[in-house]
Steps between C-alpha positions, in 0.01 A plus 500: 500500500139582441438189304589273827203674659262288322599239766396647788180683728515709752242325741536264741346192281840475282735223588862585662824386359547214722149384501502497092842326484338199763197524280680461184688180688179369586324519131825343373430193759114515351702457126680228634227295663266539199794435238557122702180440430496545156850276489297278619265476226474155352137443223514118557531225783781218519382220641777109502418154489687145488383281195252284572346728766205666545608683736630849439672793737425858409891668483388857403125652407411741270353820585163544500251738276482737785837552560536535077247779528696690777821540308408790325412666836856410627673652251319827516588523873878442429472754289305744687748375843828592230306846388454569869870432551629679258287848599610412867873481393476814244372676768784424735764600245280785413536638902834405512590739207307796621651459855851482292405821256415696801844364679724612171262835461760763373471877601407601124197260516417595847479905398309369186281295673441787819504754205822675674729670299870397610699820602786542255831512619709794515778549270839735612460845253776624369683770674596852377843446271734809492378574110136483629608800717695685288206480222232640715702841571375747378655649171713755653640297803585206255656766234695621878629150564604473141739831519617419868643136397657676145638746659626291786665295221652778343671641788594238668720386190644801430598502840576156590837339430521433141253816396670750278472798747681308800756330308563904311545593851687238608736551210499858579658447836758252323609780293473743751782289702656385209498830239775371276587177298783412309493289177771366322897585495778655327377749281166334495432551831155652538387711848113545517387778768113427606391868638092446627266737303235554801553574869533150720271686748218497180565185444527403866147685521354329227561192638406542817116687344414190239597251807231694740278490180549147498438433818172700504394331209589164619304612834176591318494178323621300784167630671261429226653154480407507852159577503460251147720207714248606808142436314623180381579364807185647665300369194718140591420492816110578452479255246596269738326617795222512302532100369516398849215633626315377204684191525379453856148612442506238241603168721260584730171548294634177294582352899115560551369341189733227551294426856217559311559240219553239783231587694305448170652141431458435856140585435480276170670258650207450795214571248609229243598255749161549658314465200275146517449296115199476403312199323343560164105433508588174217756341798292542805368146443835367484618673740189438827552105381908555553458673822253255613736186483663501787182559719330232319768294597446554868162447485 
């Protein structure tokens, strides 16, 4: 970009677009008038006669010494009308490209070039997990929630269907119903008598004391599973909260420096376009002889 500044000034002697693309055309007519002249350039005459006639008829004459001499001049203003052209044209493209680099300006190069520093874009944290709880108890509570669930286990499958305790109770009762069995016949016939070695009531009482044990346990854990299931959905919805607020605060600084980079093209835009070419000191000649033609012409 700065390197197509070269073509231009920023007073009011520099040329517009339009008036150095009609003076380009017009040194380009200058190169063709002077360029039929030189086609024209024959060193001798031709001059036709019939035999026996003294008579001859110029058909073509030879330039003169003069117009020799000014050859040399010619040339040098076709090439100082082509050097003017091509600065003219350069120019042109040169405007052309700043108005498009200032069109296509992306928002990195317009923080680089306003020295603004982009605002980063907020990221979603990570949210409290039920280990993350557990590990920042303290030693005792998490030694307390240890015991609770082990002891919850315990009970609850002694207990439970399939736990030694129940199904010794459960067998109990069977025999308690049932307190004979015979095996076999004849003389082999066996008769096994089941007589219970505890009170049922003990039993009964047992039972009943290791299920309310249970249940407290499983109560006590239950509610420390509570509180651990109730920070991480706190810590969730924070997390979130907290993103979208960010996330919101975000679009609309980047919604601002959005308005700001097109302000800025907008800007660019006007201040390129507006910017005149000027002639180098070594093509004013060329250039007051160009811009004269036409008025020349009318006079």
């Amino acid at each position: 970009m700065k390197k197509d500044l070269i073509f231009f000034t920023d007073n009011d002697r520099g040329l517009t677009s339009t008036s150095a693309n009609h003076i380009a055309n017009m040194a380009k007519e200058m190169i063709r008038g002077i360029e039929a002249e030189l086609e024209t350039l024959v060193f001798y005459s031709t001059e036709v006669s019939l035999i026996g006639s003294d008579n001859a008829n110029t058909l073509r004459r030879g330039v003169d010494a003069e117009t020799v001499t000014e050859t040399a001049g010619k040339l040098h203003r076709i090439a100082r009308a082509k050097s003017l052209i091509a600065w003219l044209r350069e120019a042109i493209k040169a405007k052309e490209r700043l108005i498009e680099e200032a069109e296509g300006l992306t928002l990195e190069d317009f923080a680089k070039a306003e020295d603004i520093k982009i605002p980063e874009a907020p990221k979603l944290q990570e949210s409290l997990t039920a280990d993350d709880y557990y590990a920042q108890l303290s030693l005792d509570e998490r030694n307390r929630y240890y015991e609770l669930e082990t002891l919850a286990a315990v009970l609850g499958k002694e207990i439970h269907p399939g736990g030694h305790f129940a199904d010794a109770r459960d067998e109990l009762m069977q025999r308690a119903l049932n307190p004979h069995e015979v095996k076999g016949d004849g003389r082999d016939t066996l008769i096994y008598s089941f007589a219970p070695t505890v009170e049922s009531s003990l039993i009964e009482s047992t039972f009943f004391e290791l299920q309310k044990q249970y249940r407290e346990a499983q109560s006590k854990l239950n509610a420390m599973k509570y509180e651990c299931e109730k920070a991480v959905t706190d810590s969730e919805v924070k997390v979130k909260t907290d993103y979208a607020e960010a996330l919101d605060k975000w679009n609309g600084e980047m919604k601002a420096l959005q308005a700001r980079r097109a302000e800025y093209i907008k800007r660019k835009v006007r201040e390129y376009g507006n910017k005149r070419i000027l002639i180098p000191g070594s093509l004013e000649g060329i250039y007051e002889e160009v811009s004269h033609l036409g008025k020349k012409d009318k006079n």
